[in-house]
Short mmCIF file of the C-alpha atoms (twelve columns), coordinates in Angstrom:
data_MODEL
# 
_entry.id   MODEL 
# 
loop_
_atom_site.group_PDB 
_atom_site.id 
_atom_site.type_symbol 
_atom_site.label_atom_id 
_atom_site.label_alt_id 
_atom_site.label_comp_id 
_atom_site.label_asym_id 
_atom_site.label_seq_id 
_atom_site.Cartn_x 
_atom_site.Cartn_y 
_atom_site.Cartn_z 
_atom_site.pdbx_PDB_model_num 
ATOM 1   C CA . UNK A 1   43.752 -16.734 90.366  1 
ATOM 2   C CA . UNK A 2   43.501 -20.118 91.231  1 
ATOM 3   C CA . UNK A 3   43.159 -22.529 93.446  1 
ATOM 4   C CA . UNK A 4   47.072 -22.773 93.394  1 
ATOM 5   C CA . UNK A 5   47.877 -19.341 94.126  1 
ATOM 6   C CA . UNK A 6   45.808 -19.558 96.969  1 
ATOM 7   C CA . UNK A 7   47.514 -22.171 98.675  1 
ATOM 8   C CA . UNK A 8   50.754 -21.151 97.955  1 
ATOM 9   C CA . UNK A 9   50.096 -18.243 99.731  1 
ATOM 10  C CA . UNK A 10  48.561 -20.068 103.248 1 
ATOM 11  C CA . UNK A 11  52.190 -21.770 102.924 1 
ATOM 12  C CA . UNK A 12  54.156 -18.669 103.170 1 
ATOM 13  C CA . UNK A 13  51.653 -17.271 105.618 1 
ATOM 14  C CA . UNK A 14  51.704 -19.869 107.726 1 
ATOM 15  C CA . UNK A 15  55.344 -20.724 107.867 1 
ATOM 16  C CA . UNK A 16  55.546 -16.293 108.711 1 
ATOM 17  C CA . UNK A 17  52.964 -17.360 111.584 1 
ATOM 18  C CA . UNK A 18  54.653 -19.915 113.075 1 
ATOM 19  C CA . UNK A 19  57.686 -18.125 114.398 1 
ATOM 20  C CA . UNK A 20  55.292 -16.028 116.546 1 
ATOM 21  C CA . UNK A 21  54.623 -17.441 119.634 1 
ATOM 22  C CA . UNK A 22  52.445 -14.969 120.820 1 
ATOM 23  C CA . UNK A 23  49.224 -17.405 119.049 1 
ATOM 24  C CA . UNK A 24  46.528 -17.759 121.524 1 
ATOM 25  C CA . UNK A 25  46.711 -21.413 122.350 1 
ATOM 26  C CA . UNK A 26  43.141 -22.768 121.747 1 
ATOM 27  C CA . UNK A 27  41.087 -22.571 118.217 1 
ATOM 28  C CA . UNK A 28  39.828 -19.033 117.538 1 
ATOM 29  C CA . UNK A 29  36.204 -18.670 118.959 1 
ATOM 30  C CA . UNK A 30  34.763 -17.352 115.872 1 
ATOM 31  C CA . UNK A 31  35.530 -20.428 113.856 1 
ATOM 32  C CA . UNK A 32  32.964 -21.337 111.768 1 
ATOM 33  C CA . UNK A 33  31.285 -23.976 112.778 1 
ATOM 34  C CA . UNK A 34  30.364 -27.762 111.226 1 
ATOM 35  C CA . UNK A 35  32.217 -26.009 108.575 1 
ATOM 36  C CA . UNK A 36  32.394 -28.040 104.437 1 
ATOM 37  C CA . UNK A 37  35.423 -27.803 102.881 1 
ATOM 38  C CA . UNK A 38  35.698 -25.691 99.877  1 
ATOM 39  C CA . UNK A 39  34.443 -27.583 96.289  1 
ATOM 40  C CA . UNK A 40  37.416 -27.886 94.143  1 
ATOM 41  C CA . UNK A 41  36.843 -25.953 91.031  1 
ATOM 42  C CA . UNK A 42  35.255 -22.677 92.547  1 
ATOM 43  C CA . UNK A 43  36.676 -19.590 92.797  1 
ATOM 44  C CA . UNK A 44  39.705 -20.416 89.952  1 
ATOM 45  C CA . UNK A 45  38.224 -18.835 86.808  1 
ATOM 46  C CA . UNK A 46  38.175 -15.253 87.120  1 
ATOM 47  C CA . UNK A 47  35.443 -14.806 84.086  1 
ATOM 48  C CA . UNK A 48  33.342 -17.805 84.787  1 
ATOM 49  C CA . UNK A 49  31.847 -19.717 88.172  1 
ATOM 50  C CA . UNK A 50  32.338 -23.455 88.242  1 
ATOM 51  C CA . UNK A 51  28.964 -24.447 87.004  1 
ATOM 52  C CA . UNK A 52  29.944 -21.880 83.922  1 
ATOM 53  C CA . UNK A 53  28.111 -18.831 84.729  1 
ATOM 54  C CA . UNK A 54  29.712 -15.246 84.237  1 
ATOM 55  C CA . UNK A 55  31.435 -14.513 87.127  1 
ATOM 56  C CA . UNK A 56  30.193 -11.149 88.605  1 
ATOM 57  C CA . UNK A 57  32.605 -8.146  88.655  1 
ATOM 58  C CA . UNK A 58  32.187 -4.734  90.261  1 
ATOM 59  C CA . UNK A 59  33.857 -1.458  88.683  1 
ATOM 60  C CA . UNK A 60  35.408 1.340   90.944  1 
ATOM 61  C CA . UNK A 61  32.482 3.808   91.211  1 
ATOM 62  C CA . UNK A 62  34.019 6.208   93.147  1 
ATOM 63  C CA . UNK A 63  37.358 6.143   95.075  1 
ATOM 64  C CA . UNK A 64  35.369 7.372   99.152  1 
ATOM 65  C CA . UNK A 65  38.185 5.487   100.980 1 
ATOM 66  C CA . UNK A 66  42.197 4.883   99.987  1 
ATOM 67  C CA . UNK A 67  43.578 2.767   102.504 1 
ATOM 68  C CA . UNK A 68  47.284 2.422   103.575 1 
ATOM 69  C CA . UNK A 69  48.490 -0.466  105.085 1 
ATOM 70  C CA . UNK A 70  51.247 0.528   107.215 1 
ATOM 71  C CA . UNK A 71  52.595 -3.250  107.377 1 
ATOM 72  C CA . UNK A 72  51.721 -6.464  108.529 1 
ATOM 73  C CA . UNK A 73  53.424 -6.135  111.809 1 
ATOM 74  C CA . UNK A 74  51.561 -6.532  115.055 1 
ATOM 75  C CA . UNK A 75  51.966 -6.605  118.485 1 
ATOM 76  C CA . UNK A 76  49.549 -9.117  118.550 1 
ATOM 77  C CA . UNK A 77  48.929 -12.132 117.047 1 
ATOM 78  C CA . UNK A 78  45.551 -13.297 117.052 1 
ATOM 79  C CA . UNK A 79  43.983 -16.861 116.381 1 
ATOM 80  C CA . UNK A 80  42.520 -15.776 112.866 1 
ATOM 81  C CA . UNK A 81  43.627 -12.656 111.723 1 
ATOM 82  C CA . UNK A 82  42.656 -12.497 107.948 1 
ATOM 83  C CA . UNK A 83  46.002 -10.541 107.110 1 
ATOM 84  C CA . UNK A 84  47.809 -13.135 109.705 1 
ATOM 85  C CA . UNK A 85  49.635 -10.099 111.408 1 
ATOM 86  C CA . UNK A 86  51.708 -10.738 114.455 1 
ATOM 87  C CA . UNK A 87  55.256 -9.644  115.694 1 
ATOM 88  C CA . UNK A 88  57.179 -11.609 112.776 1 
ATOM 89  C CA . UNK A 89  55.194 -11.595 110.072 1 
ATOM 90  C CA . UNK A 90  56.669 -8.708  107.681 1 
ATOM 91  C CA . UNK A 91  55.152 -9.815  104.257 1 
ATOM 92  C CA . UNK A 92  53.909 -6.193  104.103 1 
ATOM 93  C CA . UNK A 93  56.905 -3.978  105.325 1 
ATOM 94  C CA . UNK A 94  56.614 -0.846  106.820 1 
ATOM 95  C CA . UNK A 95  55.073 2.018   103.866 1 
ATOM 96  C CA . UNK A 96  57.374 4.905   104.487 1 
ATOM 97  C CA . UNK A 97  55.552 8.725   104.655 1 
ATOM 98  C CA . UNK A 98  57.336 9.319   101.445 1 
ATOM 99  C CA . UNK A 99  55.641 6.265   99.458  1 
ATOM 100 C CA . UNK A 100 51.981 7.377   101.412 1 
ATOM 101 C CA . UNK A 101 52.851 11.173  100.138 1 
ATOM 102 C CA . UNK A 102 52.832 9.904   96.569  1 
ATOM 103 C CA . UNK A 103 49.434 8.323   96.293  1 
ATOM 104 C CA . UNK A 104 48.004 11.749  98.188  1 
ATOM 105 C CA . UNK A 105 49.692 13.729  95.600  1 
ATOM 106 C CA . UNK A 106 48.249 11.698  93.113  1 
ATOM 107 C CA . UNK A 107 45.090 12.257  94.639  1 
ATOM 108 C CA . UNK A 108 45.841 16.295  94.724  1 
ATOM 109 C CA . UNK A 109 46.827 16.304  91.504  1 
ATOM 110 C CA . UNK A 110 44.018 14.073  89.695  1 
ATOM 111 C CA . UNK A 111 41.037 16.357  91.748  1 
ATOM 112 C CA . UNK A 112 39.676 12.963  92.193  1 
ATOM 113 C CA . UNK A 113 37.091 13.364  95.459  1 
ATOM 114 C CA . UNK A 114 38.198 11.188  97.991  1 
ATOM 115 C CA . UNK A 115 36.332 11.453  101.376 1 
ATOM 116 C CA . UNK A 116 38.715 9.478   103.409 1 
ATOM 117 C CA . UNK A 117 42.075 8.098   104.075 1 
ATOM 118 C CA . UNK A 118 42.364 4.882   106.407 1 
ATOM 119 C CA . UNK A 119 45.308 2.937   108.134 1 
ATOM 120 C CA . UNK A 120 45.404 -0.383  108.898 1 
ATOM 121 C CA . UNK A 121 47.991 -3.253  109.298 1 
ATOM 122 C CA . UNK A 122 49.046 -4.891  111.386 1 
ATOM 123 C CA . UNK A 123 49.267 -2.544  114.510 1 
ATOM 124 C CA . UNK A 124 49.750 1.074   112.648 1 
ATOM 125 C CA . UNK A 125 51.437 3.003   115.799 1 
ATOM 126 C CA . UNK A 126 54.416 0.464   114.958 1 
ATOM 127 C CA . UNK A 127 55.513 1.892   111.942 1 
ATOM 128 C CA . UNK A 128 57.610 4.533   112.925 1 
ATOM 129 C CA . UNK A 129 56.758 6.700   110.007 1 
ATOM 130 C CA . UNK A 130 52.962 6.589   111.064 1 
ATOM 131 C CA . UNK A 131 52.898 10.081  113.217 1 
ATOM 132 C CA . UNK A 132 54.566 11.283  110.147 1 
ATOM 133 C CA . UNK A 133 51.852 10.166  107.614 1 
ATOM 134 C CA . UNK A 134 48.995 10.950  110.117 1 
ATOM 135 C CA . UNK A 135 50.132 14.601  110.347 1 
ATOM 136 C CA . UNK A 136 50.258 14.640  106.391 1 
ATOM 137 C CA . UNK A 137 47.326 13.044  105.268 1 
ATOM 138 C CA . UNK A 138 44.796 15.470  108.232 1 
ATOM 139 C CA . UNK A 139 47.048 18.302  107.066 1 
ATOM 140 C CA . UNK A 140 45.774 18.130  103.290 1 
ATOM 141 C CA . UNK A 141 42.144 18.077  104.684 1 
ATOM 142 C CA . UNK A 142 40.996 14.661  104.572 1 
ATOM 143 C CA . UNK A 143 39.456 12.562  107.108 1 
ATOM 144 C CA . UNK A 144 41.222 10.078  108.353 1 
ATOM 145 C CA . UNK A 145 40.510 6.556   109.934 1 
ATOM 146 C CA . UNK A 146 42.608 4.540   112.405 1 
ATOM 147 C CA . UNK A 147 42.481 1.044   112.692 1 
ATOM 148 C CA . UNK A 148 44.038 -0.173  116.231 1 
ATOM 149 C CA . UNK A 149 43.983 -2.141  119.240 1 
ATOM 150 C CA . UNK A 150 44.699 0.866   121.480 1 
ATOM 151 C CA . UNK A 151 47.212 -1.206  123.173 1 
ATOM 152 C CA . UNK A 152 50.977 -0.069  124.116 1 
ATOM 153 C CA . UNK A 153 52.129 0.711   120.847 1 
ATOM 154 C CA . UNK A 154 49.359 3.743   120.488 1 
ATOM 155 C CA . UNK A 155 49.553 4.750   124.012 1 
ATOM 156 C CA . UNK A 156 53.118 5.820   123.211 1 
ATOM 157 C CA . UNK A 157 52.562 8.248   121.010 1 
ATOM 158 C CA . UNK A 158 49.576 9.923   123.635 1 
ATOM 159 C CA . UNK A 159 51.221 13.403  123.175 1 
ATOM 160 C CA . UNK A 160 51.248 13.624  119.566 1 
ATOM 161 C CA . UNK A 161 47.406 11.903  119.322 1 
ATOM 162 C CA . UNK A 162 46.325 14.746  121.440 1 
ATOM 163 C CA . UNK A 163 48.372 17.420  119.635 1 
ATOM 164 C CA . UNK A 164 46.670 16.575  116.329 1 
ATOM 165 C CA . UNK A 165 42.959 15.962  118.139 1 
ATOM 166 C CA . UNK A 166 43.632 20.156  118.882 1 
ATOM 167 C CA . UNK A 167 44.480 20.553  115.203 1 
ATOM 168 C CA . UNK A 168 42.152 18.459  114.066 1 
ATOM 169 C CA . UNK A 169 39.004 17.151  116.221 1 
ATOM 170 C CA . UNK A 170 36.863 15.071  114.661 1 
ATOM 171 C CA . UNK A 171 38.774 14.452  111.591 1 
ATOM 172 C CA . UNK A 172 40.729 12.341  112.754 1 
ATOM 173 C CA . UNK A 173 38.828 8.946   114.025 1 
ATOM 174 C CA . UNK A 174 40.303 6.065   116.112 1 
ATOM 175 C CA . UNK A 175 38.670 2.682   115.277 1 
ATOM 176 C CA . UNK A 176 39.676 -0.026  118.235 1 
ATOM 177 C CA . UNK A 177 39.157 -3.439  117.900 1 
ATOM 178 C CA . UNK A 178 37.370 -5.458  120.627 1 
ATOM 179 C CA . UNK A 179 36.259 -8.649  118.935 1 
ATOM 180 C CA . UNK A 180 33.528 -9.966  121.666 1 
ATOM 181 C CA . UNK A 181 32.331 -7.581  124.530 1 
ATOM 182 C CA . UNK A 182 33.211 -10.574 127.116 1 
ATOM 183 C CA . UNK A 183 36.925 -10.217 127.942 1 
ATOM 184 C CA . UNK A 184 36.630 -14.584 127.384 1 
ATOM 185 C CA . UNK A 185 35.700 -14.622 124.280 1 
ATOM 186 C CA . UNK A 186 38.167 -11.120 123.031 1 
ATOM 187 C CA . UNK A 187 41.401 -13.018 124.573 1 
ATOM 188 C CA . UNK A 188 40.588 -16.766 123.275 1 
ATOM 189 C CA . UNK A 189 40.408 -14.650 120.074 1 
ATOM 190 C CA . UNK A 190 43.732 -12.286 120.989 1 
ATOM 191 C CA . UNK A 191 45.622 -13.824 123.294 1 
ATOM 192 C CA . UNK A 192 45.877 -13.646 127.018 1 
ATOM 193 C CA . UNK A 193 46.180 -9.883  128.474 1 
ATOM 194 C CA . UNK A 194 44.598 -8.287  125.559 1 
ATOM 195 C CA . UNK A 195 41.491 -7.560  127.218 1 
ATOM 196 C CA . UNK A 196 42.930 -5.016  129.890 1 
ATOM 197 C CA . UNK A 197 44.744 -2.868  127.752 1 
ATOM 198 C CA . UNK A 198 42.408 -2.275  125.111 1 
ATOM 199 C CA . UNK A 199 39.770 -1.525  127.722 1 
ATOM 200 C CA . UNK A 200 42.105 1.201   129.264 1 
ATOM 201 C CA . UNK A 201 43.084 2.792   125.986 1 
ATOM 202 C CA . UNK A 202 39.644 3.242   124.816 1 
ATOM 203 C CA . UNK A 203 38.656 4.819   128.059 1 
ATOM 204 C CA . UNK A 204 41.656 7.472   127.543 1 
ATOM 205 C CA . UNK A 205 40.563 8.019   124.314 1 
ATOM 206 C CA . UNK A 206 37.031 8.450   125.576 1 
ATOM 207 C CA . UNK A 207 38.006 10.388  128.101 1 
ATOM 208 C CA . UNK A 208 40.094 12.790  126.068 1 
ATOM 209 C CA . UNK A 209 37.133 13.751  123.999 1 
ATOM 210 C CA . UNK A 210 38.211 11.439  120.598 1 
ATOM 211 C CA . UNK A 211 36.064 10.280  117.784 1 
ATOM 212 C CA . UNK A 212 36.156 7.031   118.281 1 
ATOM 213 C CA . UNK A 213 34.534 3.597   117.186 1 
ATOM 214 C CA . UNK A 214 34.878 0.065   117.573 1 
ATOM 215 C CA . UNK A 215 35.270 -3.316  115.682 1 
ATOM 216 C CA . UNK A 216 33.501 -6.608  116.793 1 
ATOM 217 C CA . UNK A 217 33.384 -10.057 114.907 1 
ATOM 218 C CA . UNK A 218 30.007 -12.139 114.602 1 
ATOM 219 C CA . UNK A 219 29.928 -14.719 117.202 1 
ATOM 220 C CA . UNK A 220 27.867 -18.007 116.423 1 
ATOM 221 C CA . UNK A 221 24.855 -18.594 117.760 1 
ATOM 222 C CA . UNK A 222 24.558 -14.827 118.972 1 
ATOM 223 C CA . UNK A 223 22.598 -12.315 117.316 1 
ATOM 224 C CA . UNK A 224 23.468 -8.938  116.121 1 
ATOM 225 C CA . UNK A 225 20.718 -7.070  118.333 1 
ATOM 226 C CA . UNK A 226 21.795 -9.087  121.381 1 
ATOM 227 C CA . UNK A 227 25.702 -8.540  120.529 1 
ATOM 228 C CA . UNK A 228 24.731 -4.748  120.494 1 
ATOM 229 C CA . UNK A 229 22.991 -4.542  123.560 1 
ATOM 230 C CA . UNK A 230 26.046 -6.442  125.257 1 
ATOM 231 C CA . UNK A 231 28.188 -3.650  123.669 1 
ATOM 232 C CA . UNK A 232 26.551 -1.076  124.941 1 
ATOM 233 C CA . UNK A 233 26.308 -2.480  128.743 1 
ATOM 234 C CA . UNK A 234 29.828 -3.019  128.306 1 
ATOM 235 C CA . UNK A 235 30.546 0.596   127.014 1 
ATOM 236 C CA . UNK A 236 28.282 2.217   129.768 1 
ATOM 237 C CA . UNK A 237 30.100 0.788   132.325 1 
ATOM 238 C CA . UNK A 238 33.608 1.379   131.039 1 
ATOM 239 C CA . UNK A 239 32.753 4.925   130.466 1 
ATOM 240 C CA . UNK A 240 33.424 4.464   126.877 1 
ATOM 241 C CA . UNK A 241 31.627 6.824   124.609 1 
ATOM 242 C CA . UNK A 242 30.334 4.833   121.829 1 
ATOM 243 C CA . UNK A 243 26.713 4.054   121.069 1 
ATOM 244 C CA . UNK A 244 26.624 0.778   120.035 1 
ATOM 245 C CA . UNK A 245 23.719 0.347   118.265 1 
ATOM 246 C CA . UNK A 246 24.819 2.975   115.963 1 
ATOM 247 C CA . UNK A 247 26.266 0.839   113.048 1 
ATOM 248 C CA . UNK A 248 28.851 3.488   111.695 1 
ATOM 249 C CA . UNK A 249 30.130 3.339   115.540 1 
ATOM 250 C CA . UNK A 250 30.225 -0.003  116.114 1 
ATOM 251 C CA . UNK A 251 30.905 -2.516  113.203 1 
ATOM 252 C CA . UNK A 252 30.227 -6.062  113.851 1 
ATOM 253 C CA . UNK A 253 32.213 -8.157  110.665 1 
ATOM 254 C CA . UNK A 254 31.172 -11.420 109.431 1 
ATOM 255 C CA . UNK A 255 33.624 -14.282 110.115 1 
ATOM 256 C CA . UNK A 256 35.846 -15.408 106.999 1 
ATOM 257 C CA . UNK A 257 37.547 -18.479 105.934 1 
ATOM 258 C CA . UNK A 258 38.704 -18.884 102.814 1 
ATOM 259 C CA . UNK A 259 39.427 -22.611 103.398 1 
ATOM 260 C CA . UNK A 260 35.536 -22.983 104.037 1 
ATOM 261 C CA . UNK A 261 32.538 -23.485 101.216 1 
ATOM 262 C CA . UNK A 262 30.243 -20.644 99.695  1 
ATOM 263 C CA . UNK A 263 27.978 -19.586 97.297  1 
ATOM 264 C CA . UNK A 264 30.386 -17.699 94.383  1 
ATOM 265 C CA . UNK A 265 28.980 -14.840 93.349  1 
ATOM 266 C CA . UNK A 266 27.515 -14.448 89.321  1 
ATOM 267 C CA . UNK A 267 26.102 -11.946 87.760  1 
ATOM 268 C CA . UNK A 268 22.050 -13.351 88.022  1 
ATOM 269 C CA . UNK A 269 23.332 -12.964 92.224  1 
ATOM 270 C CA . UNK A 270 22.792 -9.424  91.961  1 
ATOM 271 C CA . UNK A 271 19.121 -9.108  91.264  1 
ATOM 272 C CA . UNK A 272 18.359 -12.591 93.467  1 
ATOM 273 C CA . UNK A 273 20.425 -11.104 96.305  1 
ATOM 274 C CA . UNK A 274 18.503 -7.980  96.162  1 
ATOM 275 C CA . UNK A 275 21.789 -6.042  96.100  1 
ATOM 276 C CA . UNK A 276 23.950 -4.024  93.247  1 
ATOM 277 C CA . UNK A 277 27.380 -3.814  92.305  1 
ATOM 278 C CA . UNK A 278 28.013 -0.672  93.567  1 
ATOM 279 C CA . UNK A 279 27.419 -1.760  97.333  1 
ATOM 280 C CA . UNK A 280 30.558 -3.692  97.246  1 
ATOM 281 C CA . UNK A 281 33.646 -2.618  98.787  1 
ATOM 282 C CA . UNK A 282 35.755 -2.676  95.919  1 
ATOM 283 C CA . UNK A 283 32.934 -0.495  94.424  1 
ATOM 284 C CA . UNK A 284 34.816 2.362   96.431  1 
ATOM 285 C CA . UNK A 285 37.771 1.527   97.819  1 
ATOM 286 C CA . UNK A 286 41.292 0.889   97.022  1 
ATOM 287 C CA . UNK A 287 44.468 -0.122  99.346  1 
ATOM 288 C CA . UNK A 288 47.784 0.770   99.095  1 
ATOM 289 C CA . UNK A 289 50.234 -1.794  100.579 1 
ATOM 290 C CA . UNK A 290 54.512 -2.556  99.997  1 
ATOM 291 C CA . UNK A 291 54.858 -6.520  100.072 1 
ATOM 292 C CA . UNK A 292 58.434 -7.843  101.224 1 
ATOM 293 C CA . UNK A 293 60.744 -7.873  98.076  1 
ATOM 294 C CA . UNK A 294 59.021 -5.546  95.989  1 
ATOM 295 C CA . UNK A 295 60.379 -1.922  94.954  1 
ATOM 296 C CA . UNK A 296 57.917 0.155   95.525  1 
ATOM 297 C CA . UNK A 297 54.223 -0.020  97.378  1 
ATOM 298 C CA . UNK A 298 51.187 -1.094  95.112  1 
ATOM 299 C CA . UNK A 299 47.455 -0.884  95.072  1 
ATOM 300 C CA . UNK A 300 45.467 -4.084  95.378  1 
ATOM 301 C CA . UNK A 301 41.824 -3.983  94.802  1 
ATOM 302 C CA . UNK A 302 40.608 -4.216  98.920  1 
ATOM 303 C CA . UNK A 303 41.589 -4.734  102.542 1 
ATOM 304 C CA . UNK A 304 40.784 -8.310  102.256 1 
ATOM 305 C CA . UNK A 305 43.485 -9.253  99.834  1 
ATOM 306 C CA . UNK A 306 46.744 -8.067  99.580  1 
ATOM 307 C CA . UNK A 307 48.896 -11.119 98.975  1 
ATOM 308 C CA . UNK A 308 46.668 -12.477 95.696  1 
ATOM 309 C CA . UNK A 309 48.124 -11.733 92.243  1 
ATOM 310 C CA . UNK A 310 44.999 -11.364 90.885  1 
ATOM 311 C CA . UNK A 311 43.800 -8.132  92.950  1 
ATOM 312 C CA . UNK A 312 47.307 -6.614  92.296  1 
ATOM 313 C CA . UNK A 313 45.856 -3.395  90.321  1 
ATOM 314 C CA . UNK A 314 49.068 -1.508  89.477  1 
ATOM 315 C CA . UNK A 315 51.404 1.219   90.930  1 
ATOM 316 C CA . UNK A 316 49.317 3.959   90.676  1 
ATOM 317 C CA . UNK A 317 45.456 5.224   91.311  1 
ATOM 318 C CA . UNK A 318 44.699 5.359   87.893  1 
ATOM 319 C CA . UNK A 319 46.085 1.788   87.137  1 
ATOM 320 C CA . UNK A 320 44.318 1.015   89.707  1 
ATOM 321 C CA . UNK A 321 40.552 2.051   88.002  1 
ATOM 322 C CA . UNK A 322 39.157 -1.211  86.718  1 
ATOM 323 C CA . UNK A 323 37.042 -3.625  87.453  1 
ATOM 324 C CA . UNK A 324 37.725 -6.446  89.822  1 
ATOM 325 C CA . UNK A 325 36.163 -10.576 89.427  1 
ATOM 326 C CA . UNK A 326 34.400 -11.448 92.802  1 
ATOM 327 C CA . UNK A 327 36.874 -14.483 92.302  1 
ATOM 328 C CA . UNK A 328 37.889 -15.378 96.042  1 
ATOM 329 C CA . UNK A 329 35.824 -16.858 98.949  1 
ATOM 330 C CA . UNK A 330 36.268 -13.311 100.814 1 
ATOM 331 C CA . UNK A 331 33.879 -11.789 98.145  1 
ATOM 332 C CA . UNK A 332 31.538 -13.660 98.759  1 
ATOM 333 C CA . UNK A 333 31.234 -14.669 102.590 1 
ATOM 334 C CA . UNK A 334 32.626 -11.027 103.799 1 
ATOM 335 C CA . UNK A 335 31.612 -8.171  101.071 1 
ATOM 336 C CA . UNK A 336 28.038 -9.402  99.140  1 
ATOM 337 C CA . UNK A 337 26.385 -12.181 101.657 1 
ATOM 338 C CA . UNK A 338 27.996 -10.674 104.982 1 
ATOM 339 C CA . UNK A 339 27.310 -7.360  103.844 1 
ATOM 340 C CA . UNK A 340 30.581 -5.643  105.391 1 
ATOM 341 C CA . UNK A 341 32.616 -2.931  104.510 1 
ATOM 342 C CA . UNK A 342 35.749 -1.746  106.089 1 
ATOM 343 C CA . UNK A 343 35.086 1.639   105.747 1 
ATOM 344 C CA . UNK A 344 33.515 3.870   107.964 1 
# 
């Protein structure tokens, strides 16, 4: 994919985005900062860097998470959402329980061992089909991950959350996002009046005995030890049961921007970076998503990148089973030098 693609799809994101006008007013406060421009000729060859080196590429080792994007539609939308959710932007329409029941069959069916399902969007508890696919997917046994704000949209559906927390305790995990622990800095990021909401629907879920976690975004100039100790003040005196320096409970990403310059990623980066292929996300995880016009839902090779041509994989699992170029700026900033995952 080049460098083509990619701007043709910041056009059509960006014309979705600006019918919303729910965007904070101000520049997101985890810009990067003093950022450089992206160098022309990187990240367009999927074999081969720009100074000609073999690009590196990382094979599906083992499918541990299938995610399920439930659609791009939010009830937020924030400064610099990597997906660019928000209340009009339906690139990635609802997935209907029937289209999620037909990758977990396929997963039934192939005996392939996968440790967890996860949902993400946009805002999941909009889709109305979500309960639906929830039920399903903790029904056939696996555990299950929920990506949300814990705003309005999951606090109507309290009943059912605790009906399926008797069913299923702590298979069933809640992951909320709070992107700063100072409401400031979480509402310059998600708009005004995000910061109350999300505080009170974490408490019920604390309260109520959930397995839950939280999401926080790497804040310039502020260190990961002293972001985690903020946390954790924060989550003491909310009475929010999370212990924040416990790195599967709270998850504090790297900042992305596609638009900005970075290292791309060859095959000699492995042994200099001290890291291996199979670390990577893509190394063992897949995501299903239904883009706007299209039949039928797909599987793309991450979270990061739905839209791209390049990570389409195919209609199935098993299409899906090959290797994927680190050809994109999110490889590189987000997965192998910020060291993230999305999984838990």
């Amino acid at each position: 994919m080049g460098g083509t693609d990619r701007t043709a799809e910041a056009d059509v994101l960006m014309a979705t985005r600006s019918k919303s006008r729910n965007v904070p007013a101000g520049p997101s406060p985890f810009a990067l900062p003093e950022k450089q421009p992206l160098r022309p000729g990187k990240f367009v060859d999927p074999a081969k860097t720009a100074d000609g080196s073999p690009r590196a590429t990382v094979a599906l080792e083992r499918l541990d998470t299938l995610w399920l994007n439930t659609g791009t539609l939010c009830n937020l939308a924030c400064a610099s959402c990597y997906i660019d959710s928000s209340p009009t932007n339906d690139a990635l329409i609802y997935l209907t329980a029937q289209e999620a029941a037909r990758f977990l069959d396929e997963i039934t069916l192939s005996g392939r061992p996968v440790r967890e399902i996860g949902f993400t969007g946009g805002e999941p508890f909009m889709n109305p089909q979500f309960p639906a696919m929830l039920e399903d997917t903790l029904s056939r046994g696996h555990e299950v991950l929920v990506l949300t704000n814990a705003m309005k949209p999951m606090r109507r559906h309290e009943a059912a959350l605790l009906a399926l927390k008797e069913r299923f305790d702590s298979k069933l995990t809640l992951r909320v996002s709070i992107d700063h622990h100072t409401q400031q800095v979480h509402e310059g990021e998600r708009g005004a009046n995000s910061w109350a909401p999300m505080i009170e629907g974490l408490q019920w879920l604390s309260a109520n005995g959930f397995s839950i976690a939280a999401a926080g975004r790497s804040l310039a100039g502020e260190g990961e030890s002293a972001a985690r100790d903020a946390y954790a003040q924060l989550f003491a005196g909310e009475a929010i049961n999370i212990d924040a320096h416990d790195p599967a409970r709270l998850v504090i990403f790297p900042e992305m921007d596609a638009s900005a310059d970075v290292p791309e990623i060859s095959e000699a980066c492995w042994s200099i970076l001290g890291k291996r292929p199979g670390d990577i996300m893509c190394a063992s995880s897949r995501m299903v998503v239904h883009r706007k016009g299209e039949g039928a839902a797909r599987v793309v090779a991450c979270t990061l990148l739905p839209y791209h041509p390049q990570f389409d994989l195919g209609a199935t699992l098993a299409e899906a089973d090959r290797p994927v170029a680190l050809n994109h700026p999110h490889c590189a900033r987000f997965c192998v030098l910020g060291g993230a995952s999305c999984s838990a």
